[in-house]
KEDOBA-434022 format. One record per atom (N, C-alpha, C): residue number from 1; x, y, z negated; atom name. Coordinates in nm, 2 decimals, always signed. Last residue first. Example, Ala and Ser with C-alpha at 12.3 -4.5 7.8 and 13.67 -1.06 7.14 Angstrom:
BEGIN
resi;c1;c2;c3;name
2;+1.28;-0.22;-0.71;N $
2;+1.37;-0.11;-0.71;CA $
2;+1.29;+0.00;-0.79;C $
1;+1.32;-0.57;-0.78;N $
1;+1.23;-0.45;-0.78;CA $
1;+1.32;-0.33;-0.78;C $
END
This chain:
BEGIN
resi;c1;c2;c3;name
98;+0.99;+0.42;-2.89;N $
98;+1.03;+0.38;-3.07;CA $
98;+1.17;+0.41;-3.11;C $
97;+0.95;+0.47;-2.65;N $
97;+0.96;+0.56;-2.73;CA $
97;+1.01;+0.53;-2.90;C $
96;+1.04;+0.41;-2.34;N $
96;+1.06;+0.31;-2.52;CA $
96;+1.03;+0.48;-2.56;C $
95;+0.89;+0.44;-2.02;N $
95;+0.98;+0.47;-2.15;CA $
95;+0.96;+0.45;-2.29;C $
94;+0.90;+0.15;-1.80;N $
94;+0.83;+0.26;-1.87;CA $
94;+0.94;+0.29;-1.95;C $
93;+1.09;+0.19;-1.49;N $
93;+1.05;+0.15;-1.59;CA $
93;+1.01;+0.24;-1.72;C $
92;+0.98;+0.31;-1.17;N $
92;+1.07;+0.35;-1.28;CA $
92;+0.98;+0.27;-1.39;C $
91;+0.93;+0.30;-0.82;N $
91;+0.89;+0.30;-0.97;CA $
91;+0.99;+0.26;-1.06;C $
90;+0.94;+0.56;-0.57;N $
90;+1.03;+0.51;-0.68;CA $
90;+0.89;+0.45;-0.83;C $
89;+0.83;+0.51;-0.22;N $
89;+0.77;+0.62;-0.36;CA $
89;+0.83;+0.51;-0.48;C $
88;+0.83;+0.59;+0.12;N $
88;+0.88;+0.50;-0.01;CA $
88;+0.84;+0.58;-0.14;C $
87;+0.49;+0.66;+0.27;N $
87;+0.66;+0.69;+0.27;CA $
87;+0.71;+0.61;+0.15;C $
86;+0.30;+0.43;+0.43;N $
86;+0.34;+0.46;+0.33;CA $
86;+0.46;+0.46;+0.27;C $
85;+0.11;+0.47;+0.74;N $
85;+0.25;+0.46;+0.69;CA $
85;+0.24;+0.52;+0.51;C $
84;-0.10;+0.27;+0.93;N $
84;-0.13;+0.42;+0.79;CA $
84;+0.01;+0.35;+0.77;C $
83;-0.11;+0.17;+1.23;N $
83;-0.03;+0.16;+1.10;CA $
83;-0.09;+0.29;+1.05;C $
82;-0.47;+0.08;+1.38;N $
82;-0.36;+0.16;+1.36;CA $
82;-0.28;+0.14;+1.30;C $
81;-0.69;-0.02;+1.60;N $
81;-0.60;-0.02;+1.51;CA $
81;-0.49;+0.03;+1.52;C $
80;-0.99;+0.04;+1.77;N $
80;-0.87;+0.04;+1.77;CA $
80;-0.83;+0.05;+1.65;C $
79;-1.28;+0.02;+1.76;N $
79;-1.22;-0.10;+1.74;CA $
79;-1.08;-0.05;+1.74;C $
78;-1.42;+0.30;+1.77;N $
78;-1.41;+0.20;+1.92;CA $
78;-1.31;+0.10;+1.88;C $
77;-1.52;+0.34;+1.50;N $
77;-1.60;+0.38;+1.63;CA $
77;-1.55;+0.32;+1.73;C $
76;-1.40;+0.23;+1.27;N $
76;-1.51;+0.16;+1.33;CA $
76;-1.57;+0.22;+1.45;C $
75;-1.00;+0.14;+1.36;N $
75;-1.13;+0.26;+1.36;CA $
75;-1.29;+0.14;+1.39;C $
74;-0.84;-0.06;+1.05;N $
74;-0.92;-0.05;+1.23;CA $
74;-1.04;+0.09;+1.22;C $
73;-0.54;-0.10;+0.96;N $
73;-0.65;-0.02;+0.96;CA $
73;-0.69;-0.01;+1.08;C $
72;-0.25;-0.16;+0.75;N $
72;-0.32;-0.18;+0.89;CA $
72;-0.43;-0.18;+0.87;C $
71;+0.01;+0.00;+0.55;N $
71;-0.16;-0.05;+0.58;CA $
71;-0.21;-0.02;+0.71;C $
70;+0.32;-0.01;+0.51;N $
70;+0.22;+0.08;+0.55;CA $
70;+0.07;-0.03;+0.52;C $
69;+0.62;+0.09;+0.32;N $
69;+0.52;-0.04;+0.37;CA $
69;+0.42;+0.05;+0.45;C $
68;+0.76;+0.05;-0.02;N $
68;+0.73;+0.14;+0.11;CA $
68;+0.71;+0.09;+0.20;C $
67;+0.90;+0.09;-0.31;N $
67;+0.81;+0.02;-0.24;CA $
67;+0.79;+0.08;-0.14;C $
66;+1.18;+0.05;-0.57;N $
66;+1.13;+0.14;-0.49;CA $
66;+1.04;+0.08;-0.39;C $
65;+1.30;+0.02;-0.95;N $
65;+1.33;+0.00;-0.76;CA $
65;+1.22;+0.09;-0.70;C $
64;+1.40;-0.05;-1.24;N $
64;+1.31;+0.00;-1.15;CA $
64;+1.36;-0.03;-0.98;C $
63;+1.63;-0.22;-1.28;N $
63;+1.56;-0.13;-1.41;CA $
63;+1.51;-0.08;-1.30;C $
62;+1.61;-0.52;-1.17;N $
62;+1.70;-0.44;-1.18;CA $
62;+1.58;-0.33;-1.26;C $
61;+1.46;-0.72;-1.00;N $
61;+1.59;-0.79;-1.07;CA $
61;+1.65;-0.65;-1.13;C $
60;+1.09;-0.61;-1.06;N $
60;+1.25;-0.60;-1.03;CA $
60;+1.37;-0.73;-1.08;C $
59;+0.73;-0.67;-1.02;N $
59;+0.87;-0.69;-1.09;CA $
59;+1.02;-0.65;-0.97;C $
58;+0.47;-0.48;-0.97;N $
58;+0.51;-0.60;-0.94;CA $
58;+0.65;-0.58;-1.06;C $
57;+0.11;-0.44;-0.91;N $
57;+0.25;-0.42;-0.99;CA $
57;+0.34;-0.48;-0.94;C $
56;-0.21;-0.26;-0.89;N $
56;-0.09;-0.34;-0.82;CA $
56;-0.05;-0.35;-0.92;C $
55;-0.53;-0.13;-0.86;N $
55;-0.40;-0.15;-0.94;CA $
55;-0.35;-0.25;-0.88;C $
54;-0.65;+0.13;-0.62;N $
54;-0.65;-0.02;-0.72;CA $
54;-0.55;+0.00;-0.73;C $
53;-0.92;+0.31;-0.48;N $
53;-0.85;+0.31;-0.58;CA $
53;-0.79;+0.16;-0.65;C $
52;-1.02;+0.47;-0.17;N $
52;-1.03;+0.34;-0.22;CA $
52;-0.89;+0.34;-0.36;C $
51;-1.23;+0.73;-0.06;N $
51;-1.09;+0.69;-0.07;CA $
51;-1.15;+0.55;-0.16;C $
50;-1.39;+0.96;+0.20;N $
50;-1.42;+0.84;+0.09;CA $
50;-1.26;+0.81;+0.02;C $
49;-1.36;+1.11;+0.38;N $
49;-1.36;+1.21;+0.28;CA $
49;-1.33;+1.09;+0.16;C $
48;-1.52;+0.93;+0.62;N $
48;-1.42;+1.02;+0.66;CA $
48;-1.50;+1.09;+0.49;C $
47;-1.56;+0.57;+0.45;N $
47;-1.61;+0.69;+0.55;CA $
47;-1.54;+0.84;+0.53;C $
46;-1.43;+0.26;+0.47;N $
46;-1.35;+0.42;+0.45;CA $
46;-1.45;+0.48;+0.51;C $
45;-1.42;-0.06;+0.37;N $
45;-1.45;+0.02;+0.48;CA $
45;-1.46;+0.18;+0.44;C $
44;-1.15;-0.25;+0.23;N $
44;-1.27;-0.16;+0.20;CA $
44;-1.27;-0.08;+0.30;C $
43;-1.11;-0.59;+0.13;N $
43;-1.09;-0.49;+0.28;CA $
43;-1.20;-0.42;+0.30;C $
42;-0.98;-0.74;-0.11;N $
42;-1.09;-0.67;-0.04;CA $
42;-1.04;-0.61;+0.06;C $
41;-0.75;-0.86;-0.27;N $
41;-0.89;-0.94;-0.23;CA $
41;-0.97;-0.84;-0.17;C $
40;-0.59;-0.64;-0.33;N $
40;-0.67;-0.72;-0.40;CA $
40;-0.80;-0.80;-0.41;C $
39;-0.65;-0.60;+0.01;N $
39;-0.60;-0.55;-0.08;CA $
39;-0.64;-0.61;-0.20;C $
38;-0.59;-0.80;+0.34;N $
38;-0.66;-0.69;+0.25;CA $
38;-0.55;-0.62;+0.15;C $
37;-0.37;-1.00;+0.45;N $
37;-0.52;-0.98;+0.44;CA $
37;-0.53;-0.84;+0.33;C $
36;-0.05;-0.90;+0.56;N $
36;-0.17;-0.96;+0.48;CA $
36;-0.23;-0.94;+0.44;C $
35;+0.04;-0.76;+0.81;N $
35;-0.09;-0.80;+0.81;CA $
35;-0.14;-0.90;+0.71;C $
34;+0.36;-0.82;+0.72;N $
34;+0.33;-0.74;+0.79;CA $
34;+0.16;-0.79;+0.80;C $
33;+0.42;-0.98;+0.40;N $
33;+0.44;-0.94;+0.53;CA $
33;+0.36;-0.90;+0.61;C $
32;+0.61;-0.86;+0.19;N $
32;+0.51;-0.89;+0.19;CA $
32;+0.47;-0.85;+0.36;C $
31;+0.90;-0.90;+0.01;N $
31;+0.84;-0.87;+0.11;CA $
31;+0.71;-0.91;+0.16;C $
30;+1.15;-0.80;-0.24;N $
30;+1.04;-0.92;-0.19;CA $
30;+0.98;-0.79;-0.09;C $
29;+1.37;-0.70;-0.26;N $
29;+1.36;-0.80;-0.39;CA $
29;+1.26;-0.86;-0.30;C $
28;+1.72;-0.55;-0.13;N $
28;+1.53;-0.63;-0.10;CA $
28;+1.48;-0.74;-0.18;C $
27;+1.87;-0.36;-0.29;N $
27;+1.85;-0.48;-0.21;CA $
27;+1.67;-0.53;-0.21;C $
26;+1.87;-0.11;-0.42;N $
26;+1.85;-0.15;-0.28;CA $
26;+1.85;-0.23;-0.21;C $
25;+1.93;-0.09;-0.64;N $
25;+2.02;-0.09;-0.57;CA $
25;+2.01;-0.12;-0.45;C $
24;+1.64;-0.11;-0.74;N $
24;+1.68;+0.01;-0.78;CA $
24;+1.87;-0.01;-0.68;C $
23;+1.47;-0.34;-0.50;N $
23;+1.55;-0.34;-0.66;CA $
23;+1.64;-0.20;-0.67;C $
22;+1.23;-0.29;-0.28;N $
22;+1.38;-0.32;-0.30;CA $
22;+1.38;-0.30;-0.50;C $
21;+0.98;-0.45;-0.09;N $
21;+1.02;-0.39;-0.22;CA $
21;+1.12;-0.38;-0.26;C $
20;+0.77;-0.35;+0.17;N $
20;+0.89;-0.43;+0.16;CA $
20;+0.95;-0.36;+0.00;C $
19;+0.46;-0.44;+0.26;N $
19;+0.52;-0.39;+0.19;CA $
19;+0.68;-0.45;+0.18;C $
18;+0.14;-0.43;+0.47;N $
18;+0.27;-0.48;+0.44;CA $
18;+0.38;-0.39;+0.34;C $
17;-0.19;-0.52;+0.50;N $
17;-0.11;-0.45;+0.44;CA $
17;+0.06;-0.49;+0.47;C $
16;-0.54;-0.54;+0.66;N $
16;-0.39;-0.58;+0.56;CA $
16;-0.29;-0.45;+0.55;C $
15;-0.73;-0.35;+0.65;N $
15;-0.79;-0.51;+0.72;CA $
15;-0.65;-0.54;+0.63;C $
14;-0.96;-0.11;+0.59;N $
14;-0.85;-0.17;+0.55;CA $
14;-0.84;-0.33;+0.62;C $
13;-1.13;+0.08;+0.87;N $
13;-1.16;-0.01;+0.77;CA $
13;-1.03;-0.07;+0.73;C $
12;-1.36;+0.41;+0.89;N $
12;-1.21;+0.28;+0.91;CA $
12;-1.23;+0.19;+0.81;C $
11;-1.56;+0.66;+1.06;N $
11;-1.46;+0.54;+0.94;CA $
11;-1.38;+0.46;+1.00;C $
10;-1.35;+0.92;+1.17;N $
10;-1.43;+0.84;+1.20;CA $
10;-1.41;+0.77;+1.08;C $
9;-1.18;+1.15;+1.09;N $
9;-1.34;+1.19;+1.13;CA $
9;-1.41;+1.10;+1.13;C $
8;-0.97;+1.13;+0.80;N $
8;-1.00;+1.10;+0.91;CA $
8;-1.09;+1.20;+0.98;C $
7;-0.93;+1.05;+0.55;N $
7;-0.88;+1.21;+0.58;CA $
7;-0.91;+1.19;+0.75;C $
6;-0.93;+0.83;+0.33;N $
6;-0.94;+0.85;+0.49;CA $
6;-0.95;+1.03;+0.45;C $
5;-0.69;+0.70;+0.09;N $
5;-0.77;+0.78;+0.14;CA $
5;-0.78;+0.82;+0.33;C $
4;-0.64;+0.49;-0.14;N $
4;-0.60;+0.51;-0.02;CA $
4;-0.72;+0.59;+0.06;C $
3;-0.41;+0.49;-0.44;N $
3;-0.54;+0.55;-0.38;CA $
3;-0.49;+0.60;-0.22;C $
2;-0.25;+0.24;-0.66;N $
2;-0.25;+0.27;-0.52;CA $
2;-0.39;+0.35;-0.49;C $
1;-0.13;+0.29;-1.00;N $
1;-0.25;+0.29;-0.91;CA $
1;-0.22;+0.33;-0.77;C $
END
């Protein structure tokens, strides 16, 4: 689950996203480019404390990898846009318990 939170004063609004996704050796499995539209289909408006919760996924060439990217984001008080940066954060395949 991605939770994207304003911690702000003003609202805001999700408008796109970008993500670049590598494969556990670091090569770049896919990219998602810089301002696509929303988030599973939505572009949720944020009032200062609110947050926004959804499910993603994706796939590797390799036993986990790693995602990191930011979200482009407009203030509703005077129109300006910003990057929200998202540091890289490892996903790891699930564990076999059998």
């Amino acid at each position: 689950r991605i939770r994207v939170a304003n911690d702000g004063l003003v609202p805001v609004q999700l408008l796109g996203r970008h993500w670049c996704i590598r494969n556990a050796d670091g090569s770049v499995h896919a990219e998602v480019p810089k301002g696509s539209p929303g988030v599973v289909g939505q572009t949720p408006l944020l009032q200062p404390g609110q947050a926004f919760e959804y499910s993603s996924g994706t796939t590797f060439q390799t036993k986990g990898g790693s995602v990191e990217g930011s979200f482009q984001m407009v203030r509703l008080d005077d129109g300006r846009c910003f990057d929200a940066a998202v540091g890289r954060f490892e996903c790891l395949p699930p564990v076999d318990n059998t």
